[in-house]
TIKOLPA-336755 format. One line per 2 residues: number of its first residue (from 1); their letters; for each residue y, x, z of N, C-alpha, C. Coordinates in steps of 0.05 Angstrom, whole numbers, plus 32768, in hexadecimal, padded with zeros to 4 digits. Layout:
TIKOLPA-336755
NUM	a	Y,X,Z,Y,X,Z,Y,X,Z; ...;
This chain:
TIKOLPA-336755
1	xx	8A23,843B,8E85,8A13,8453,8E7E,8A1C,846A,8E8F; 8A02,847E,8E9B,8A0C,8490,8EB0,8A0B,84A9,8E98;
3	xx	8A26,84B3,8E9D,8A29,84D0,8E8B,8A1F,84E3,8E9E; 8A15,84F8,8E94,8A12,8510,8EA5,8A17,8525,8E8F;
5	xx	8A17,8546,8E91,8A24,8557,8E8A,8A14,8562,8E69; 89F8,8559,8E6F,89E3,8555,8E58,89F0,854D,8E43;
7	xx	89F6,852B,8E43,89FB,8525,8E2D,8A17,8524,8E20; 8A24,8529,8E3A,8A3C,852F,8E2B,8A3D,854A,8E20;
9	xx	8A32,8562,8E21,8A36,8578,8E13,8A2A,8571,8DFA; 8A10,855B,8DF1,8A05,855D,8DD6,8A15,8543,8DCE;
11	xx	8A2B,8538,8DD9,8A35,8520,8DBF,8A49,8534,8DB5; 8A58,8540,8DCA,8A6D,8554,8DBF,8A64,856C,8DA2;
13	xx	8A48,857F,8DAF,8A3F,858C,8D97,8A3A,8577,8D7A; 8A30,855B,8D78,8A2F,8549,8D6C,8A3B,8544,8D59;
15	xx	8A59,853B,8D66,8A6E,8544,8D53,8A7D,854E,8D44; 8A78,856F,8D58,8A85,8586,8D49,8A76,8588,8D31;
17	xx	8A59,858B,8D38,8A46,8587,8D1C,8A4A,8572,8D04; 8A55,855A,8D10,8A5E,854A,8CF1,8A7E,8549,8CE8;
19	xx	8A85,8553,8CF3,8AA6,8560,8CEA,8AAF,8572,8CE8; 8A9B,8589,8CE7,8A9F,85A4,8CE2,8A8C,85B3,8CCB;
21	xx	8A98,85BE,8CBE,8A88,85CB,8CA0,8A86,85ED,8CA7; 8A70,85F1,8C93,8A6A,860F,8C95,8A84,8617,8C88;
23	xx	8A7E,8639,8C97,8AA0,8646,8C91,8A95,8659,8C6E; 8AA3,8666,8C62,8A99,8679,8C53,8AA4,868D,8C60;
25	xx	8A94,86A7,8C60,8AA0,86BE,8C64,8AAC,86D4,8C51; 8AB9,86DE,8C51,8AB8,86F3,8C32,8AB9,870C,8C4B;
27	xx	8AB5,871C,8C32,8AAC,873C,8C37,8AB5,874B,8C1E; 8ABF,8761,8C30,8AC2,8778,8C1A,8AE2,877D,8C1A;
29	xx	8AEF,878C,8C11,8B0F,8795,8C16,8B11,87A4,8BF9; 8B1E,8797,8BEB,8B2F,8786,8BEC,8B22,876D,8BED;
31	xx	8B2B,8753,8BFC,8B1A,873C,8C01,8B1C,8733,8BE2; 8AF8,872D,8BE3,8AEF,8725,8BC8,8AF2,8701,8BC9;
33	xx	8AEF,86F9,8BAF,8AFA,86DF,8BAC,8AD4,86CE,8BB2; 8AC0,86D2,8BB0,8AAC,86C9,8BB0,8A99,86D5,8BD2;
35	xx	8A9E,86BA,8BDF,8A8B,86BB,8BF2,8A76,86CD,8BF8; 8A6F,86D6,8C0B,8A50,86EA,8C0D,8A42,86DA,8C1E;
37	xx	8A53,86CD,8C3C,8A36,86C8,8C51,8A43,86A0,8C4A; 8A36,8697,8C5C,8A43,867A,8C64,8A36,8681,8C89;
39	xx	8A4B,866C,8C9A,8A42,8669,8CAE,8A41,8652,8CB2; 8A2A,8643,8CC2,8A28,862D,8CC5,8A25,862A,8CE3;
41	xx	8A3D,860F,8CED,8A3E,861B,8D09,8A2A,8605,8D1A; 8A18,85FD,8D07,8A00,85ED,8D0C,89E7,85F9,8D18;
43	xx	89E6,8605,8D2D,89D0,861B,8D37,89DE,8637,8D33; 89F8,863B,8D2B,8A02,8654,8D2E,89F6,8667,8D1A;
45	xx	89E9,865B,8CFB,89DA,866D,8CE5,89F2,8671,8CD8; 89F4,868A,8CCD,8A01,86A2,8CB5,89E4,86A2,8CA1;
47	xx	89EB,8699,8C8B,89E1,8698,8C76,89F0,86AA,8C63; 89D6,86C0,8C55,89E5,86CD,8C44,89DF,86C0,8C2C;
49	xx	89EE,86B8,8C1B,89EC,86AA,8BFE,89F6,86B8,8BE2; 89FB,86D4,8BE1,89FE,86DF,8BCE,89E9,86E5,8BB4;
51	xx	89D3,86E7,8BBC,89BF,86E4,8BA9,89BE,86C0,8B95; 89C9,86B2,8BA8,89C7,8699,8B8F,89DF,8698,8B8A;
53	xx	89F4,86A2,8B99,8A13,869E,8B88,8A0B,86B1,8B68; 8A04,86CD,8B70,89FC,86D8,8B5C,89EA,86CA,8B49;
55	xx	89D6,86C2,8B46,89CA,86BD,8B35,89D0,86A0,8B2E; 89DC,868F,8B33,89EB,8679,8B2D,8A01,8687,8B12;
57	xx	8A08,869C,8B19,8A27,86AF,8B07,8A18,86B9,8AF0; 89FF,86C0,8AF7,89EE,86CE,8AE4,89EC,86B4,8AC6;
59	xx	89E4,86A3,8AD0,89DF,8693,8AC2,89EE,868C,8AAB; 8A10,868B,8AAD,8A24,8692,8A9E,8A22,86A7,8A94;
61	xx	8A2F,86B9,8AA3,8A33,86DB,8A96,8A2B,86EB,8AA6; 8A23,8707,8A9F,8A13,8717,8AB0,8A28,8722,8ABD;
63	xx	8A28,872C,8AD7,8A39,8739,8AEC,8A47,874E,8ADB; 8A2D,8764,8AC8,8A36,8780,8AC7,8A2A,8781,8AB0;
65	xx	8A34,879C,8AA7,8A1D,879D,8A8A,8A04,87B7,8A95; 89ED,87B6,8A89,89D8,87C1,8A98,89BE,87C0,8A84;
67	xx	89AC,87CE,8A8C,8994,87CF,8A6E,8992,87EB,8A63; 8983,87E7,8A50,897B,8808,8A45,8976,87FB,8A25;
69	xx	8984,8800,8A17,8986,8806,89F3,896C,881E,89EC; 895E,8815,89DD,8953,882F,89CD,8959,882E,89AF;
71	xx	896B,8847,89AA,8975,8848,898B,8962,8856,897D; 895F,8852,895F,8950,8866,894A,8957,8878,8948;
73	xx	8970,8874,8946,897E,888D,8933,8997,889E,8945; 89A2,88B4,8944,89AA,88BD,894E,89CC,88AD,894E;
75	xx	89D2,88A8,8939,89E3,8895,8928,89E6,8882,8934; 89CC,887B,893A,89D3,8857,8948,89DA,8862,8967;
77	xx	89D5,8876,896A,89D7,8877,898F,89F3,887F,898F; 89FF,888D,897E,8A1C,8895,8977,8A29,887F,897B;
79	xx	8A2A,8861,896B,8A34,8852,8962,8A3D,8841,8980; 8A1B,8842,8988,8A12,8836,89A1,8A22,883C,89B8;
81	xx	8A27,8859,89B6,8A3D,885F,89D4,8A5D,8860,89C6; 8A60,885B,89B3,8A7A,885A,89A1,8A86,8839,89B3;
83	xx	8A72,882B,89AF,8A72,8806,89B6,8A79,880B,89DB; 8A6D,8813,89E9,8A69,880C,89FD,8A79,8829,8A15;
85	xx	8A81,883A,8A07,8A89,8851,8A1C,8AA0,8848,8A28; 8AA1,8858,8A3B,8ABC,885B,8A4C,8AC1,886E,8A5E;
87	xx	8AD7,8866,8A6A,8AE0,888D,8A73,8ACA,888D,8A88; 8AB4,8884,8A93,8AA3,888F,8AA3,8A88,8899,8A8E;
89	xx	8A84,8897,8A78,8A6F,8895,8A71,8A61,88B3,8A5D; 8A4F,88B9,8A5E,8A47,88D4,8A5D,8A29,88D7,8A4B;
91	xx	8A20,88E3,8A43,8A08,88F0,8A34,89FA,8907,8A41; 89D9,8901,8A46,89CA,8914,8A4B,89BD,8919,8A31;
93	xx	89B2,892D,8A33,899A,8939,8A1D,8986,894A,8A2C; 896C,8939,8A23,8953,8944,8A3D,8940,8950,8A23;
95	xx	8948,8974,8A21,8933,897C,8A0F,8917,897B,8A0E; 8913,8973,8A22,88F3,896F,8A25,88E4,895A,8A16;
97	xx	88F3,8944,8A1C,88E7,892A,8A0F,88DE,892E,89EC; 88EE,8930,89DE,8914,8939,89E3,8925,8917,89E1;
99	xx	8933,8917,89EC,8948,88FC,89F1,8967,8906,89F6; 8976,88ED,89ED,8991,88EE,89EB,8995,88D1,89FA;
101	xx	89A8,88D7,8A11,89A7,88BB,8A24,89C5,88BA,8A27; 89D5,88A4,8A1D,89F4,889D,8A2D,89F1,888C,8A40;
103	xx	89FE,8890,8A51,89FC,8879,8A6A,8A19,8876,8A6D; 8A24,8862,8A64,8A49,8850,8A63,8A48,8851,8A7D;
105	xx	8A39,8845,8A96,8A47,8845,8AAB,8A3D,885D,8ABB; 8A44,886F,8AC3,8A3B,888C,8AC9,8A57,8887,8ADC;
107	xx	8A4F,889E,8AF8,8A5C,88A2,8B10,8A7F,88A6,8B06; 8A92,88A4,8B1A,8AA6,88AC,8B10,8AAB,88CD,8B0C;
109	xx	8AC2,88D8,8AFB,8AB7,88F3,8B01,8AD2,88FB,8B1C; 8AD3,8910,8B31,8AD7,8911,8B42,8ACB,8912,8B5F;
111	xx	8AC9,891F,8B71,8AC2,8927,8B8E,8AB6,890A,8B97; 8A9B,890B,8BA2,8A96,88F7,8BAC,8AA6,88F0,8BCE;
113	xx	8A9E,88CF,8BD6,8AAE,88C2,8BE8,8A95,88C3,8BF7; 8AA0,88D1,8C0F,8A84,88CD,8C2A,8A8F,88B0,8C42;
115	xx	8AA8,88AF,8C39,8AB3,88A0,8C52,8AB1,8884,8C4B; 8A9F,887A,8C4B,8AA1,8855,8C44,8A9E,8858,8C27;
117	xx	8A9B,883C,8C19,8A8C,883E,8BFA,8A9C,8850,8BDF; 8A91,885E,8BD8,8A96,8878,8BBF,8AA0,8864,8BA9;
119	xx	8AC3,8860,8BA3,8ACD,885A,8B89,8AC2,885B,8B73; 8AB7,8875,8B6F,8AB4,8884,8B59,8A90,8883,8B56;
121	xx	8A81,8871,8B5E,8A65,8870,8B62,8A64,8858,8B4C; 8A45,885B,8B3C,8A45,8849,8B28,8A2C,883F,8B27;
123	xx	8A2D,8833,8B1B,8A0A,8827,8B15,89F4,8839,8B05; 89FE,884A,8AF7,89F3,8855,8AE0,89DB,8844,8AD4;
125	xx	89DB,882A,8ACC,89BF,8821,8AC0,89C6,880C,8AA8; 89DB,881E,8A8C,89DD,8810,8A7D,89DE,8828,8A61;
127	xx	89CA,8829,8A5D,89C4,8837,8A51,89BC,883C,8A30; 89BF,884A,8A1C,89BF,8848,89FD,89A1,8868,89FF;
129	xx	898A,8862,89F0,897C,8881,89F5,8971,8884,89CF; 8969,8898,89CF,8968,8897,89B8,894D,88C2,89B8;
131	xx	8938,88B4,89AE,8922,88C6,89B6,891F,88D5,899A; 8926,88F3,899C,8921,88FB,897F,8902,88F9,8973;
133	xx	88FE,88E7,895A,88E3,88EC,894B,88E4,8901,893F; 88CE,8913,893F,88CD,8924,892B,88C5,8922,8914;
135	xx	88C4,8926,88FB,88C8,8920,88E3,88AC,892B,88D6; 88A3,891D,88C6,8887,8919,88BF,8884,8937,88B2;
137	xx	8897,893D,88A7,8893,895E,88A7,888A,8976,88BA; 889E,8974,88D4,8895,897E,88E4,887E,8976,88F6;
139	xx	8873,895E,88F0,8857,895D,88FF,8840,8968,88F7; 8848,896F,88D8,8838,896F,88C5,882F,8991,88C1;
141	xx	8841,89A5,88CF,8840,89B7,88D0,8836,89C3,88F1; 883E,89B3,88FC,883D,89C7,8917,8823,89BB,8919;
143	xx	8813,89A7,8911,87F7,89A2,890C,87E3,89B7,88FB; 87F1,89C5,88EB,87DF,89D7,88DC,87EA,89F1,88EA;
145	xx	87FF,89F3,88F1,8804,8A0A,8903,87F6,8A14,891A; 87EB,8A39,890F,87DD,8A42,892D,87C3,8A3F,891E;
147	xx	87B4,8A28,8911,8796,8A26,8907,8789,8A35,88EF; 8771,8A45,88EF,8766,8A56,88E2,8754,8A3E,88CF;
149	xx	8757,8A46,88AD,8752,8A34,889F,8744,8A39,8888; 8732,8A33,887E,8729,8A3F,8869,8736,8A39,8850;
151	xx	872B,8A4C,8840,8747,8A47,8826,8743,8A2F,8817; 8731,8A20,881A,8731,8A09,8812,874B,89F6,8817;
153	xx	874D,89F0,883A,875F,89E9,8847,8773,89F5,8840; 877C,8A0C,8844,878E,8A20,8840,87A1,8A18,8825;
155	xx	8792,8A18,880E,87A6,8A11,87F0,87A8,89EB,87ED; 8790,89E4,8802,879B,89C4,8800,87B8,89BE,880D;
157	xx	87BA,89C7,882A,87D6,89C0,8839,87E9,89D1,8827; 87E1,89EC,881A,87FC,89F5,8803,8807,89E5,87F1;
159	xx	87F8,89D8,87E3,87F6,89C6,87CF,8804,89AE,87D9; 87FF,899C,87EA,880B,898F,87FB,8822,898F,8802;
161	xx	8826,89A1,880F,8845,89A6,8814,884F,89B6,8808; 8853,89AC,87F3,8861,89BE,87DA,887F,89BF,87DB;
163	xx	888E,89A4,87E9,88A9,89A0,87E7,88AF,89AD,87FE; 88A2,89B3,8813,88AD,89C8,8829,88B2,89DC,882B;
165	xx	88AA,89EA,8819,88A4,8A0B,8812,88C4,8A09,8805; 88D4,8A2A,8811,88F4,8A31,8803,88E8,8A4A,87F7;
167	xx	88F5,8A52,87E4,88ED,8A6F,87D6,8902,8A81,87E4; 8901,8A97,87E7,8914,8AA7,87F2,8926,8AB0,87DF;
169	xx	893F,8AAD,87E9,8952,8ABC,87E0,8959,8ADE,87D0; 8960,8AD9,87C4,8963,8AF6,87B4,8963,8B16,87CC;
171	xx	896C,8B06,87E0,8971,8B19,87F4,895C,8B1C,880A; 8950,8AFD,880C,893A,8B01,881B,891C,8B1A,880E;
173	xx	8922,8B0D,87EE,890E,8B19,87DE,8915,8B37,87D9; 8928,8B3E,87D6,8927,8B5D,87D1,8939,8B6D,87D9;
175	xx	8949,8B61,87E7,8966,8B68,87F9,8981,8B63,87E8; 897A,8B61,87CB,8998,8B64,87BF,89AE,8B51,87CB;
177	xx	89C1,8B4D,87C1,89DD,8B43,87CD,89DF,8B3A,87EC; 89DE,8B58,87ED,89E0,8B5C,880A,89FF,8B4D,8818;
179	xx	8A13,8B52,8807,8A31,8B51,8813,8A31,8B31,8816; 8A24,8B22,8805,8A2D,8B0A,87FE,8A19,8AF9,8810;
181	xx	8A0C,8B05,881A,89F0,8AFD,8836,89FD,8AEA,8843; 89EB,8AD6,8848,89F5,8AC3,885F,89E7,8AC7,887A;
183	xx	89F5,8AC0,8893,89EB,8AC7,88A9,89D6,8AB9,88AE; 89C9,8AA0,88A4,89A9,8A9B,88A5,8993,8AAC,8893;
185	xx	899E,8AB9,888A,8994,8AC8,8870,8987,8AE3,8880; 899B,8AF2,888A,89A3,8B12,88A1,898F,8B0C,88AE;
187	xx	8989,8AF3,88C0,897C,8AE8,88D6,895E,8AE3,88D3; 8958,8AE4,88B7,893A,8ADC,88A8,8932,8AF6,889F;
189	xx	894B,8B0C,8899,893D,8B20,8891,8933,8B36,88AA; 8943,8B28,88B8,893C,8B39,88D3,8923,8B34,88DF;
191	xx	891A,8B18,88E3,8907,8B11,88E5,88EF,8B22,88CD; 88F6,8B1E,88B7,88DD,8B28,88A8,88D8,8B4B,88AE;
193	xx	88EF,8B59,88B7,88F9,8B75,88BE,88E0,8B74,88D6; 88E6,8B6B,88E4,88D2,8B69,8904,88B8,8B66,8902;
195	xx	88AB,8B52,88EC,8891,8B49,88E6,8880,8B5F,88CA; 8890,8B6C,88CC,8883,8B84,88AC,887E,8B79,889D;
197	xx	8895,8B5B,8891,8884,8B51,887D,8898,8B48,886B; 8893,8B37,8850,88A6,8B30,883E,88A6,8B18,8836;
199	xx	88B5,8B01,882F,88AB,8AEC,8829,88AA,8AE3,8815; 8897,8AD0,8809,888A,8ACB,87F1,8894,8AB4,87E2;
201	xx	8893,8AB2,87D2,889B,8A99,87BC,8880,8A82,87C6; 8887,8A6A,87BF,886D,8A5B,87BE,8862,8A5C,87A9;
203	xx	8872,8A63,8795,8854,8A68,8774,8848,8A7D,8787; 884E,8A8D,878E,883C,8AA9,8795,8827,8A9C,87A9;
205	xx	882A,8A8B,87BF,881C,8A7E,87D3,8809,8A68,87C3; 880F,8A64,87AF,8800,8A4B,879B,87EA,8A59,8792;
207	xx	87F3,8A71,877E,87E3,8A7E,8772,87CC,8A86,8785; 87D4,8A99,87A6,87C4,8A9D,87B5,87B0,8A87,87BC;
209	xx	87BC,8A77,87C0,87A1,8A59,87C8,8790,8A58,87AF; 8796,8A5A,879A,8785,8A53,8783,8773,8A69,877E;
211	xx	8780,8A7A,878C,8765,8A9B,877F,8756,8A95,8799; 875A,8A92,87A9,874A,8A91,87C2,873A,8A7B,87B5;
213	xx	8739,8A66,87B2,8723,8A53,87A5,870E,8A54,8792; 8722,8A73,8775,870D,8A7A,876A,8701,8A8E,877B;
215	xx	86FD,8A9A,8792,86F2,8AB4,8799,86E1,8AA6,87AB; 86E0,8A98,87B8,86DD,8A87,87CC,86C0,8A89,87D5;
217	xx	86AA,8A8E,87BA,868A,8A96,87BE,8684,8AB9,87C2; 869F,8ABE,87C5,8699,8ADA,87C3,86A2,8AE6,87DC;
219	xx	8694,8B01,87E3,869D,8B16,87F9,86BB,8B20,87F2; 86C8,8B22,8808,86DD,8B24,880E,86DE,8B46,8824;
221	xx	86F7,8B50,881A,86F9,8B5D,882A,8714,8B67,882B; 8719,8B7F,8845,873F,8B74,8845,874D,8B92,883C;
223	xx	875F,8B91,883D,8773,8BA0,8842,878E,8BA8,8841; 879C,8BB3,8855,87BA,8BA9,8860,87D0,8BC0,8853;
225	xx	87E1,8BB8,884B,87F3,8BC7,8848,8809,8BCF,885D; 8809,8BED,886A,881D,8BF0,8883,883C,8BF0,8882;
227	xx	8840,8BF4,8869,8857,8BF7,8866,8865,8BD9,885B; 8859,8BBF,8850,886B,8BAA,884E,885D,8B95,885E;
229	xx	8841,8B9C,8871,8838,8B87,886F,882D,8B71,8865; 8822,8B70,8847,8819,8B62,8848,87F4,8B71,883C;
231	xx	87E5,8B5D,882E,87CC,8B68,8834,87BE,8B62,8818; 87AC,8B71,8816,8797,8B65,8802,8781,8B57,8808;
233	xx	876F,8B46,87F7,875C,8B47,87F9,8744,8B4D,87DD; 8734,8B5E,87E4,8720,8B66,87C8,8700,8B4E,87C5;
235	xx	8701,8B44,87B5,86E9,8B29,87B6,86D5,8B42,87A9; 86C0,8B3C,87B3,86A4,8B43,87A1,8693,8B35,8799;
237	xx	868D,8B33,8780,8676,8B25,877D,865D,8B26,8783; 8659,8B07,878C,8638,8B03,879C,8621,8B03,8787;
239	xx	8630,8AFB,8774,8617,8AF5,8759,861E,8B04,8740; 8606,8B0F,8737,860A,8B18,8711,861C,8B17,870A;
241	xx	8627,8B1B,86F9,8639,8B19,86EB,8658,8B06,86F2; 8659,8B08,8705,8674,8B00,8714,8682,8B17,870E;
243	xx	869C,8B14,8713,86B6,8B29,871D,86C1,8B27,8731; 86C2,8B3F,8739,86D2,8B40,874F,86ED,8B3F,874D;
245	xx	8701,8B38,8762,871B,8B32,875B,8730,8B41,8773; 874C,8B45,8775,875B,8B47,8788,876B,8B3B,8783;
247	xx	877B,8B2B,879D,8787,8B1C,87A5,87A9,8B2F,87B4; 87BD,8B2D,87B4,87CC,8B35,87CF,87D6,8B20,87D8;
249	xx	87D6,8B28,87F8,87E2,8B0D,880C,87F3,8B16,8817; 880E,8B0B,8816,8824,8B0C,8822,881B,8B02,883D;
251	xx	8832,8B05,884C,8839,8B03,886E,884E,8AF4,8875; 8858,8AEA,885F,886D,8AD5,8870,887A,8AC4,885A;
253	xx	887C,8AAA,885B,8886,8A9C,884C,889B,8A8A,8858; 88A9,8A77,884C,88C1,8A69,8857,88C6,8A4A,884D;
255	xx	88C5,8A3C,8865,88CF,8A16,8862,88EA,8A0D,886B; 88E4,89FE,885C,8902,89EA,8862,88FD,89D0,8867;
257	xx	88FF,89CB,8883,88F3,89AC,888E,8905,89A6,88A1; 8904,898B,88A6,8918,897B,88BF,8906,897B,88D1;
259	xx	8915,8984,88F1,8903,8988,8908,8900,8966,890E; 8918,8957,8907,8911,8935,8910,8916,892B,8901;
261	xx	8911,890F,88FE,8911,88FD,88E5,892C,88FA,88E4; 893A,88FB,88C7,8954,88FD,88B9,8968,890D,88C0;
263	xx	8958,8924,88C4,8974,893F,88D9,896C,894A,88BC; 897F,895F,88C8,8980,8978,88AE,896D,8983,88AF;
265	xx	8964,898D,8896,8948,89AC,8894,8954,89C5,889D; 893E,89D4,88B2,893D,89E9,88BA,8929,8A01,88AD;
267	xx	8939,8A16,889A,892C,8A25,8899,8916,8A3F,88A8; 88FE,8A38,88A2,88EB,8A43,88B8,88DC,8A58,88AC;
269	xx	88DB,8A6D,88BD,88C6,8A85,88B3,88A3,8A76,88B0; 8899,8A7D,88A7,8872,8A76,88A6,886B,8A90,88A4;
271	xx	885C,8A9A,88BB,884A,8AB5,88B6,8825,8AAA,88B1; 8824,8AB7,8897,8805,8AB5,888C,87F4,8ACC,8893;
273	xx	87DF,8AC5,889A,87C8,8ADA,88AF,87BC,8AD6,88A3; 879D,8AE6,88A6,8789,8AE0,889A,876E,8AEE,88A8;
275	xx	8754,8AEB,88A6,873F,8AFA,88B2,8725,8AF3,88A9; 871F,8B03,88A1,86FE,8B09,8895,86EE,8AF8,88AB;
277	xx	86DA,8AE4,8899,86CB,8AD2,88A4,86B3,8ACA,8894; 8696,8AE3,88A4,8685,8AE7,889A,8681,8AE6,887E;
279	xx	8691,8AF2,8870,8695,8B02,884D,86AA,8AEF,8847; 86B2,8AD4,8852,86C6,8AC4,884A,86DF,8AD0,8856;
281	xx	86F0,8ABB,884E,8716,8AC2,8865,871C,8AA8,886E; 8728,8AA6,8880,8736,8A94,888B,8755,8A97,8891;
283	xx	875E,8A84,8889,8785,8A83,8885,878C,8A7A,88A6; 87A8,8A84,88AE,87B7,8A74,88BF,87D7,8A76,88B3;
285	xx	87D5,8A5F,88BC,87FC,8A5C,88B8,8809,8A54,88D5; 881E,8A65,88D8,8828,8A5F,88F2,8845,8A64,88ED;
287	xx	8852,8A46,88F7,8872,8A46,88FF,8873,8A59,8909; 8895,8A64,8905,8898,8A85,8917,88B2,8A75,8924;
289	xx	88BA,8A7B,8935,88D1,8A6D,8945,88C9,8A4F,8948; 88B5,8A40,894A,88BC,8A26,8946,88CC,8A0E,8957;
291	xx	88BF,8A1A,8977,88D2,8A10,8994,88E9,8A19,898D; 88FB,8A34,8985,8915,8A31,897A,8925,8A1F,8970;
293	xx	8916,8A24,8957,891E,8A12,8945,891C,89F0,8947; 8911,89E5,8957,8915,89CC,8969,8925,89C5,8980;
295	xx	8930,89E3,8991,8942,89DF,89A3,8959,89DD,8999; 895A,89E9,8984,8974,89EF,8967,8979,89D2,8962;
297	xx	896C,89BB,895D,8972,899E,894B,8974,8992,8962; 895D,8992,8978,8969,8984,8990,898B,898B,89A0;
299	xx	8991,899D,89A0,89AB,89AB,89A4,89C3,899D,898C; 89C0,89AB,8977,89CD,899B,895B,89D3,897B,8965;
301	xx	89BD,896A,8966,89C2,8953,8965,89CE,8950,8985; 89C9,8954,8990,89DD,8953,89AA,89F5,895D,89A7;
303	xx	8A04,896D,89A1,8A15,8973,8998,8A27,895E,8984; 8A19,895A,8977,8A24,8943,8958,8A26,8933,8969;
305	xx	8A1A,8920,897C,8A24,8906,8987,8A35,890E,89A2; 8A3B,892B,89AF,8A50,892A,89BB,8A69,892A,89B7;
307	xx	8A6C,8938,8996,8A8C,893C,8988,8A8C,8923,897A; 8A76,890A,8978,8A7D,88F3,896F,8A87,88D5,8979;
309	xx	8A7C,88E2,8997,8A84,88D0,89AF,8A9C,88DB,89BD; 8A9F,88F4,89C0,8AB5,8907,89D1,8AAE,88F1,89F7;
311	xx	8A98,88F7,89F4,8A87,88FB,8A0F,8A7F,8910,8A20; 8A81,891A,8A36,8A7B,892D,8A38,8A51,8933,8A42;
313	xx	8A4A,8943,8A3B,8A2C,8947,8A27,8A24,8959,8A44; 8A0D,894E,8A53,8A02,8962,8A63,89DF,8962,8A5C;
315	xx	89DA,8980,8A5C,89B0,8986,8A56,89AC,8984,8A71; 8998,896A,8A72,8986,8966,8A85,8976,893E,8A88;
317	xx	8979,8939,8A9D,896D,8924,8A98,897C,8910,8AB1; 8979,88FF,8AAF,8984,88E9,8AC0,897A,88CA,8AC4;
C-alpha cells in the first residue's frame, strides 16, 4: 500500500477521535462544581449545556426559590414574610394600588460593584403581595358620596346604614368636658369649627328622613342659619286642608367604618347639603377627608407589618 501525507493525517485524526473524550469546562471563580460548556475535540465544537444540566436539577429541586404569593389578609402576608425573610429582604407599600409587597430576596444592602459581578445583586422575584380590599362599608359610602338624592333615597340609605352612624360625643355635641377631650375629639371639633356646623345624632338624621317623606307632596322652601350652620326647611301645602310643617337640617353628621376589610373603624365627618328642586329638595352626603382617611389605614397597616416583620418598609413600588 502507497502511503502519502492524505491518509496518514486522517488515520491519525481517526484515532485521536476514538480515544479521546470531550473535556468539561467549568466557569466562574470560585470554580463551580457543575460543568457549563463541554468541548468536543471532534470538529473542534464547544457545546454549551447548562440549560439541560439545569433543567435535568429542576426536576428534583428547584435551583432557587422564586414566584409571587397573593395573601388575603394582612396577617397572612405578616406570617408569609415571618416564613421566608432574611437579612436581604424588605417591604414596599404602593399607595396607589394600594399593595403591600415583601420580596425575601431583595439586593444586598450596601454600595453597588461596577467592577466584575455585584455580590450584593439579587434576583428580587420571590415574592408574598397582599392588595388592600376595601370593606363593604366603605364602598358602600363613597358610592353615595358626592350624589344629590331625593329624600326618598336619602332616608332609605339612612335607614340602611344605621350601624355606621357614631353619635357625637358630649363634647362634640355641646363642648362640655373639655379637659377630659381626646385628641380625635379636638380634631373633629375643629373640623366642625371650619364648616359652621354641628353634628347630629342619627335619631335626629332618622327623624329628618321621615319628615321629609311626610312633606314630600309639598313646596319646600329654605332657610339657613349663619351663625351654626345649619338650615331649615318650611313645607307648604299643595292641597286643602294639609299642613304645613318645618323641618331643621343639620350640616354634619359622623361614621364609624373600616377603610379595608377587617382593619379598624375610622371615624369620619359626613357633611349634609341640600337644594330646592322645583318646590322639592334634594339631599347630598359627602365624606369630608375621605383620601385622608384611606392614606391613614393604608399607612397604619404598613406600619403594623413593618414592626411585625422588623423589615425595613419603603412607599413606592417595585
Amino acid at each position: 500500500m502507497e502511503f502519502t501525507k492524505e491518509n496518514i493525517a486522517e488515520t491519525v485524526a481517526k484515532i485521536v477521535e476514538e480515544h479521546t473524550h470531550a473535556e468539561a469546562i467549568f466557569i466562574g471563580e470560585p470554580k463551580c462544581e457543575t460543568p457549563t460548556l463541554l468541548s468536543h475535540h471532534k470538529n473542534q465544537v464547544v457545546t454549551d449545556i447548562t440549560d439541560k444540566i439545569s433543567s435535568t436539577l429542576d426536576k428534583f429541586q428547584p435551583a432557587r426559590r422564586s414566584g409571587t404569593d397573593h395573601l388575603h389578609e394582612i396577617d397572612s402576608l405578616i406570617e408569609w414574610a415571618n416564613r421566608f425573610k432574611g437579612s436581604n429582604s424588605v417591604l414596599f407599600c404602593d399607595a396607589n394600588l394600594p399593595s403591600l409587597t415583601c420580596i425575601t430576596n431583595y439586593h444586598g444592602e450596601g454600595e453597588a460593584t461596577y467592577d466584575g459581578r455585584d455580590p450584593l445583586a439579587n434576583h428580587c422575584d420571590h415574592r408574598g403581595v397582599y392588595k388592600f380590599p376595601h370593606s363593604e362599608e366603605w364602598n358602600a359610602w363613597t358610592e353615595f358620596s358626592g350624589e344629590w338624592k331625593s329624600p326618598g333615597e336619602f332616608g332609605e340609605f339612612i335607614e340602611e346604614r344605621s350601624a355606621d352612624f357614631y353619635d357625637p360625643t358630649p363634647y362634640l355635641a355641646n363642648g362640655t368636658g373639655q379637659d377630659s377631650a381626646q385628641d380625635w375629639e379636638k380634631k373633629l371639633a375643629d373640623v366642625a369649627a371650619r364648616l359652621s356646623g354641628r353634628f347630629a345624632t342619627y335619631r335626629r338624621l332618622l327623624e329628618l328622613s321621615r319628615g321629609l317623606e311626610i312633606h314630600e307632596s309639598q313646596t319646600a322652601k329654605f332657610r339657613r342659619n349663619p351663625d351654626t350652620g345649619e338650615g331649615q326647611i318650611f313645607f307648604e301645602a299643595t292641597q286643602a286642608g294639609q299642613d304645613g310643617g318645618k323641618l331643621e337640617i343639620p350640616n354634619l353628621a359622623l361614621i364609624a367604618i373600616p377603610v379595608f376589610e377587617n382593619g379598624a373603624a375610622y371615624t369620619l365627618p359626613v357633611r349634609l347639603a341640600y337644594r330646592p328642586n322645583s318646590g322639592d329638595v334634594k339631599f347630598r352626603l359627602t365624606l369630608h377627608d375621605a383620601d385622608k382617611a384611606r392614606r391613614d389605614a393604608i399607612r397604619e397597616g404598613a406600619e403594623k407589618a413593618k414592626e411585625a416583620t422588623a423589615l425595613p418598609l419603603f412607599y413606592g413600588m417595585n
